[in-house]
C-alpha positions as CSV (number, residue, x, y, z in Angstrom):
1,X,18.0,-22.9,-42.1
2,X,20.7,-20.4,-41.8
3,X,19.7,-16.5,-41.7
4,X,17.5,-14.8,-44.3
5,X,15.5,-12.0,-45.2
6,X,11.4,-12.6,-45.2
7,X,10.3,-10.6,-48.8
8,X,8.0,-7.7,-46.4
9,X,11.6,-6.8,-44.8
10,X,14.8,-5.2,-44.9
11,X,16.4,-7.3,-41.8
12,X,17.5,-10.4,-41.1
13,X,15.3,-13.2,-39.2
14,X,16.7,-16.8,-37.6
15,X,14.9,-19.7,-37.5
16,X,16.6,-22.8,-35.8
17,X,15.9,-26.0,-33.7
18,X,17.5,-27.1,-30.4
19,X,16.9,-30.1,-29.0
20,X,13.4,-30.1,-30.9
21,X,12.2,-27.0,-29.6
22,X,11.8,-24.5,-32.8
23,X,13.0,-20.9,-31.7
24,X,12.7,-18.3,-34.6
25,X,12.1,-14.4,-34.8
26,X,14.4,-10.9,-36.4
27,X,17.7,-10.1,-35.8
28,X,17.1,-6.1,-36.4
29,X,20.0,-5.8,-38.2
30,X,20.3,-5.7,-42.1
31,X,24.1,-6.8,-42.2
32,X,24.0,-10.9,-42.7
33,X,27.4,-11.4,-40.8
34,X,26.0,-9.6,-37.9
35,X,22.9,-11.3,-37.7
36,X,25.2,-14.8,-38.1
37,X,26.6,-13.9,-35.0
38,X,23.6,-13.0,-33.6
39,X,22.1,-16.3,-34.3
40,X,24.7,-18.6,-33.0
41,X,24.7,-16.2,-29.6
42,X,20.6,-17.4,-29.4
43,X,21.7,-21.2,-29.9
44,X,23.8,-21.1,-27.0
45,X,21.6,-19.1,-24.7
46,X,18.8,-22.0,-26.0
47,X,21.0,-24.6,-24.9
48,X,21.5,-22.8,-21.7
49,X,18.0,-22.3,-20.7
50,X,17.5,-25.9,-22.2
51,X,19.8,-27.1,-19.6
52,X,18.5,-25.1,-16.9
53,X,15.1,-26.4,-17.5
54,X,16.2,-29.9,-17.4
55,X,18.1,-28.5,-13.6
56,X,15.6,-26.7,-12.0
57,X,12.1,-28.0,-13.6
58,X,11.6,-24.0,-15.0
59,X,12.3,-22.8,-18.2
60,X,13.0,-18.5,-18.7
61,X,11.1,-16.7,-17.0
62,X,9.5,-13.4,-19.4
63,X,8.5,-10.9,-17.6
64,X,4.9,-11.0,-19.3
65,X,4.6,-14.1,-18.0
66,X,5.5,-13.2,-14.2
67,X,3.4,-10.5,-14.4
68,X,0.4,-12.6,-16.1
69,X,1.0,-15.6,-13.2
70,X,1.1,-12.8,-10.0
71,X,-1.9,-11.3,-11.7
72,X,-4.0,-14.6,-11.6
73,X,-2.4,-15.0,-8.4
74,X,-2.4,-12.4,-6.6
75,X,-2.9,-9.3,-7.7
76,X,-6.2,-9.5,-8.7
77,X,-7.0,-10.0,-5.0
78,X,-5.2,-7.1,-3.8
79,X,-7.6,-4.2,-2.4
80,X,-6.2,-2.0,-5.0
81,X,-6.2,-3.7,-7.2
82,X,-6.4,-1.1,-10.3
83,X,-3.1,0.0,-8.6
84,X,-1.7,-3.5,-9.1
85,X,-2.7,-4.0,-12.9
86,X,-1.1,-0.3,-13.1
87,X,2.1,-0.8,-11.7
88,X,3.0,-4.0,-14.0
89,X,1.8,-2.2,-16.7
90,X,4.1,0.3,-15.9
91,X,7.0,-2.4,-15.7
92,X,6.1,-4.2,-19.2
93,X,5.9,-1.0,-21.1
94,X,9.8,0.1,-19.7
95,X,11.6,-3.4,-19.3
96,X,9.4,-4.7,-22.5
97,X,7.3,-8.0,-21.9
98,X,10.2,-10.3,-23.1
99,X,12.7,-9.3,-20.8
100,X,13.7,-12.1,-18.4
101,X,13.5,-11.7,-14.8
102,X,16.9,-13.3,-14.1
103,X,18.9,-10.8,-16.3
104,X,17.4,-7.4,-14.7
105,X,20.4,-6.4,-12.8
106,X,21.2,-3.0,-9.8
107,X,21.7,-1.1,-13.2
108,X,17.9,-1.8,-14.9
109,X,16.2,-1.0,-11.5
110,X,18.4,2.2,-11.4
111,X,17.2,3.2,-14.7
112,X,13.4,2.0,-13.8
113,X,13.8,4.1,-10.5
114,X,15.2,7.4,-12.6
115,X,12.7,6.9,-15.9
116,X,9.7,6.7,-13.6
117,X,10.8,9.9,-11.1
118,X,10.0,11.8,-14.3
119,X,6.6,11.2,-14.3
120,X,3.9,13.8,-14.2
121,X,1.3,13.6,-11.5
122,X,-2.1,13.5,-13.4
123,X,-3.7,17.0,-13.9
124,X,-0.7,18.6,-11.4
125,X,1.1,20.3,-14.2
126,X,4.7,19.6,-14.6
127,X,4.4,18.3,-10.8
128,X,6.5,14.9,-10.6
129,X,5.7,12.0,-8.9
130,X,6.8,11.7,-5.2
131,X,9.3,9.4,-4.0
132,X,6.6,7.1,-2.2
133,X,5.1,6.9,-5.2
134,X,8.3,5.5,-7.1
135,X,8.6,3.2,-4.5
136,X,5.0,1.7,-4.4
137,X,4.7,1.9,-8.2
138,X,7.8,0.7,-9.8
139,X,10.6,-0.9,-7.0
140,X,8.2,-2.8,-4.3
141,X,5.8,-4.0,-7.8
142,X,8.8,-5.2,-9.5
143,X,10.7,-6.9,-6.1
144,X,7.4,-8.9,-5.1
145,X,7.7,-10.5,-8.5
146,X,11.2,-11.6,-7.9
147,X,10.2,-12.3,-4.4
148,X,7.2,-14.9,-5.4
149,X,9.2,-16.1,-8.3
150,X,11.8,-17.2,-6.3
151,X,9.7,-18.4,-3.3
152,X,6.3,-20.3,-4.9
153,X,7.4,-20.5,-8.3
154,X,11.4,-22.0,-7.2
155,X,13.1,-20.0,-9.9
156,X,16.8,-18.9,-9.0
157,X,18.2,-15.4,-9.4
158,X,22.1,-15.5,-8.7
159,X,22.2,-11.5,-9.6
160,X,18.5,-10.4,-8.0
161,X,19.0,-6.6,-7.6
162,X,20.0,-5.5,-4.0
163,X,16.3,-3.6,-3.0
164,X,17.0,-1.3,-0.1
165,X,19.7,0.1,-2.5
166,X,17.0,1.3,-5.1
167,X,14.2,3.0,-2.3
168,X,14.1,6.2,-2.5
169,X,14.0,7.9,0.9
170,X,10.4,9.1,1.9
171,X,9.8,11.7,4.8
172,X,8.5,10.4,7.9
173,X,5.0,10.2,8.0
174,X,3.1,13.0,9.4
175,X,0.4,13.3,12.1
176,X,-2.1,15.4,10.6
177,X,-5.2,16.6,12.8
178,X,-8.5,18.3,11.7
179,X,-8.2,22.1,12.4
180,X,-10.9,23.8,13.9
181,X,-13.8,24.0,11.7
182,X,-12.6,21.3,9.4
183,X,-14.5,18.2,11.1
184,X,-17.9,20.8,10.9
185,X,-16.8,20.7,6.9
186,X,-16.7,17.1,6.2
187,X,-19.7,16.1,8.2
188,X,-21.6,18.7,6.2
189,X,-19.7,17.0,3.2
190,X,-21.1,13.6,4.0
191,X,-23.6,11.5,1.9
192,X,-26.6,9.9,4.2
193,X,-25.8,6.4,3.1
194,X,-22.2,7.0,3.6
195,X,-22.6,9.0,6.9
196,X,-22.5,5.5,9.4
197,X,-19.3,4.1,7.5
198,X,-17.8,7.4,8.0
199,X,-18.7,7.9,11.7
200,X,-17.5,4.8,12.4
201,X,-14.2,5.0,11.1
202,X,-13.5,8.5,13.5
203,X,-14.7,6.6,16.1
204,X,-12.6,3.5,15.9
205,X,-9.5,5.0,13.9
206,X,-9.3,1.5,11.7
207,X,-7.4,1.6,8.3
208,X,-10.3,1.7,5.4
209,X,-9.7,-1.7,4.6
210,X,-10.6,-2.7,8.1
211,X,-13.7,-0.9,8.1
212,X,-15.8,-2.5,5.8
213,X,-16.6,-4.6,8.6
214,X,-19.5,-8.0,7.6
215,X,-22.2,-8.6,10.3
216,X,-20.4,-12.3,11.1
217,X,-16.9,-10.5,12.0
218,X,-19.7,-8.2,14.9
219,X,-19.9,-10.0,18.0
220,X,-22.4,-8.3,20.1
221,X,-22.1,-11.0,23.2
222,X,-18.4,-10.4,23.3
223,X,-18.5,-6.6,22.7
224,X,-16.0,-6.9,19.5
225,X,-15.3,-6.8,16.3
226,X,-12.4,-8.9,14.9
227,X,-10.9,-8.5,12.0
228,X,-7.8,-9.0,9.6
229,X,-5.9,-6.1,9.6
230,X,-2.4,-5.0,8.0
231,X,0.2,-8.1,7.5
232,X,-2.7,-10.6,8.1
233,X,-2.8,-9.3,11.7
234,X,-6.2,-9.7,13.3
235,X,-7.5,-6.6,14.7
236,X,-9.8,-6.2,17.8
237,X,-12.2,-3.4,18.0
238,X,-14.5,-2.7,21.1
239,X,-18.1,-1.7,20.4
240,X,-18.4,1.0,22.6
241,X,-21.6,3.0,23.5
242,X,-20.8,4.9,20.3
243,X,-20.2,2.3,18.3
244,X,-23.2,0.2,19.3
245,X,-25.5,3.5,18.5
246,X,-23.7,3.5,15.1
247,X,-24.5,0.0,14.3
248,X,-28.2,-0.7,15.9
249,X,-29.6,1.1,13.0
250,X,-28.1,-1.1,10.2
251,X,-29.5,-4.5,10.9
252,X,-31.8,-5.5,8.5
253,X,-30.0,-3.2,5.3
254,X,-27.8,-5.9,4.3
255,X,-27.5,-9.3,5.0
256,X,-23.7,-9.3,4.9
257,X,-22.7,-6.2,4.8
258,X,-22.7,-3.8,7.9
259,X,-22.3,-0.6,5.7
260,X,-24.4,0.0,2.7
261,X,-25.1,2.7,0.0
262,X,-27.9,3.1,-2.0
263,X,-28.0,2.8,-5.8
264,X,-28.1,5.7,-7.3
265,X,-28.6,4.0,-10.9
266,X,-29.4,0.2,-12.1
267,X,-26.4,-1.9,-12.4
268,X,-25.6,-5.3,-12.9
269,X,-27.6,-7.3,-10.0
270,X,-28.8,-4.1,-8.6
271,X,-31.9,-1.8,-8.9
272,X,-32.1,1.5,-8.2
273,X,-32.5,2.3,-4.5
274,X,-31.0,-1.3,-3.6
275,X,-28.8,-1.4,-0.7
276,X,-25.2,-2.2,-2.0
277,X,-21.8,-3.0,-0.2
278,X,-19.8,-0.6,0.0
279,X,-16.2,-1.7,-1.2
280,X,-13.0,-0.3,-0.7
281,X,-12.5,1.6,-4.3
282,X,-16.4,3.1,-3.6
283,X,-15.2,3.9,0.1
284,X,-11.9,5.6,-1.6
285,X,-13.7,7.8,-4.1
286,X,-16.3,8.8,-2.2
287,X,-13.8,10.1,0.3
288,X,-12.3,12.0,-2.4
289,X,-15.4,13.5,-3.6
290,X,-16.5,14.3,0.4
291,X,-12.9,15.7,0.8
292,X,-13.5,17.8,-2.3
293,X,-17.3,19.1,-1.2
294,X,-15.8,19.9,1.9
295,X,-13.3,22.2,0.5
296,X,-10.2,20.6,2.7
297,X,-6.9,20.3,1.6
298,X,-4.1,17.9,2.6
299,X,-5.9,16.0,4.8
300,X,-5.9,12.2,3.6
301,X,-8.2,9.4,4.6
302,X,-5.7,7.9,6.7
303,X,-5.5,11.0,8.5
304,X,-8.8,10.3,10.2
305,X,-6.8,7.7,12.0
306,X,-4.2,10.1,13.1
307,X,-6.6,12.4,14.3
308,X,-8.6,10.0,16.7
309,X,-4.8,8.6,18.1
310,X,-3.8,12.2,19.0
311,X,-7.2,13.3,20.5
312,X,-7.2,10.1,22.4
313,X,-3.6,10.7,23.5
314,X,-4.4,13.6,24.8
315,X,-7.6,12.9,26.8
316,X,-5.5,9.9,28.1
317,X,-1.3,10.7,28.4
318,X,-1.6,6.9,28.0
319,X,0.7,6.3,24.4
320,X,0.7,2.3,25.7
321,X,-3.6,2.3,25.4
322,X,-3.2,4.3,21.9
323,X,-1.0,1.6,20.4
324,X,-3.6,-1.1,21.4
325,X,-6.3,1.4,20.0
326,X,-4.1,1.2,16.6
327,X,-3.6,-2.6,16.8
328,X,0.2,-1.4,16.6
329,X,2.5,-4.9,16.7
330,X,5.7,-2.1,18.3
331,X,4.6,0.7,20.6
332,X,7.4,2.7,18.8
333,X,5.4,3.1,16.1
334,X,2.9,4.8,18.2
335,X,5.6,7.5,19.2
336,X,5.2,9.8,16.8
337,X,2.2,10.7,18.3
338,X,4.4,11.7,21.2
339,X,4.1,15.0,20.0
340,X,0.9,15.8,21.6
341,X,2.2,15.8,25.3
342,X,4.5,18.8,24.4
343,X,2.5,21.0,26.7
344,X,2.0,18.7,29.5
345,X,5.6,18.5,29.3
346,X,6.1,21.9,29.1
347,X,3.3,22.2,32.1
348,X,5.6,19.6,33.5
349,X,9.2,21.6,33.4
350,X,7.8,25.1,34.4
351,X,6.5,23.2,37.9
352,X,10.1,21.9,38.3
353,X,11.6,25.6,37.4
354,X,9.6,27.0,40.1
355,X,11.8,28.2,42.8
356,X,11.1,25.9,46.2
357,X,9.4,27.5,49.0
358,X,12.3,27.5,51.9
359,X,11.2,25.2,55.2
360,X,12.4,26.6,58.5
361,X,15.3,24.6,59.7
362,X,14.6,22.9,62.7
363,X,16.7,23.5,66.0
364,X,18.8,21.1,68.0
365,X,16.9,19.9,71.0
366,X,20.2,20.9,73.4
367,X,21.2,24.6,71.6
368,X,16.9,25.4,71.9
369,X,17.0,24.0,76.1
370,X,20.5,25.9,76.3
């Protein structure tokens, strides 16, 4: 069957086999020789990818269906994982979910890149989106497909888009520490139940994934906690005096979990008053909500990390003990804490300045007995 028009429209629709395989759907054009040459341009491309299958074992790859697969795959696991399902939503709804990977060139990440920049942050006004945000939304979303397609899933891209061309350039990252009065603020800010998880994170400067520490990863013999960290690293922390007096009082809430919260209202598995784990989407909010009670401004979770590196920094001058603090793989990375040692430096260069307190020159033993 050649070209024709269904009776519900005004455009021309194809329907033809290859090979066996039926392929059939609209032209979206109402001029038959147009949608003639439109048809015989599908053939071909259907004996292409029919080809290619037969090659490679893979047939096109939609992007509906890479984003489908990583979901089950992957993203589902992620942490944030609402930020995940976001981001390929956000990738369907501008590339359309029948766009194939392989024929999204430079120029479509370009236009993903510029289309997305123009995007309003939520309840901000006509505030748009920061670069970071571009980059962790649309570009690093849309490159980790390619990058699992191509690596699990052994598809072939000979025109996969050049990525460091399409990151926008972010500022370095800042070293933010509570001001005076601020720490006073978000301990008054603090739930009860939330109160140890929170303590413990200032006292251990861990990344809020790797604080939502389980009683099997606590070794009390040892005097560590291990866990997995950023890139699958594992992370050592010591359980200090502090720590320990953080801790003691938890055994017993949870037989998992070291920190709890209590149920506020009946749930699925839970009553209220149960002791539940807290996750990391509960850990984020409620910091938003304590950040909010608090009455602090720019000042982000991970900045409770910053702020125990530079006040332990400065008690020590030791930046090569900080980076182990951190669990930093480079000690360069700990340098911008650097910073911090200004005045001792400047301490440092006003001692050397100071003019040198003249020694009397001693006399030749022959001109003093002359």
């Amino acid at each position: 069957m050649s070209v024709f028009k269904r009776t519900d429209s005004e455009t021309y629709s194809f329907d033809f086999y290859v090979r066996g395989r039926r392929f059939s759907g609209n032209t979206e054009t109402r001029n038959r020789k147009e949608a003639e040459v439109i048809e015989r341009k599908l053939k071909t491309k259907a004996r292409e990818d029919i080809e290619a299958e037969k090659r490679t074992g893979n047939g096109p790859l939609l992007l509906r269906h890479a984003a489908g697969r990583y979901w089950t795959e992957v993203g589902q696991h992620h942490r944030d994982h609402k930020g995940t399902w976001h981001a390929l939503e956000l990738l369907i709804k501008f590339f359309g979910k029948d766009k194939r990977l392989a024929e999204i060139t430079d120029a479509d990440v370009t236009a993903l890149v510029s289309w997305r920049r123009e995007h309003t942050v939520k309840g901000r006004g006509k505030k748009t989106v920061s670069n970071a945000t571009v980059n962790r939304s649309a570009v690093e979303p849309l490159r980790k497909l390619f990058i699992r397609a191509r690596t699990i899933w052994r598809y072939q891209f000979p025109r996969e888009p050049i990525w460091r061309q399409h990151r926008l350039k972010e500022p370095p990252e800042r070293v933010r520490e509570l001001h005076a009065g601020e720490a006073d603020a978000l301990s008054g800010a603090l739930r009860p139940d939330y109160e140890p998880w929170f303590r413990f994170a200032s006292a251990t400067g861990l990344r809020l994934a790797e604080t939502l520490i389980t009683w099997e990863k606590v070794n009390w013999q040892g005097k560590t906690i291990a866990t997995t960290g950023k890139g699958g690293r594992l992370v050592r922390t010591p359980i200090t005096p502090a720590v320990a007096a953080i801790l003691e009082p938890l055994k017993g809430n949870h037989p998992e979990a070291v920190f709890t919260y209590v149920c506020k209202r009946p749930k699925k598995g839970h009553r209220k008053g149960d002791r539940c784990p807290i996750t990391y989407m509960g850990a984020r909010s409620e910091w938003q909500a304590m950040r909010k009670r608090a009455g602090i401004m720019g000042f982000r979770f991970h900045d409770v990390r910053h702020d125990m590196a530079t006040k332990l920094l400065r008690e020590t001058g030791n930046l090569k003990l900080v980076s182990r603090a951190l669990n930093h793989s480079d000690v360069r990375t700990t340098a911008r804490y650097a910073h911090v040692m200004d005045d001792d430096l400047a301490d440092a260069l006003q001692r050397l300045s100071k003019p040198r307190e003249k020694v009397p020159r001693e006399v030749p033993r022959k001109q003093a007995e002359g």
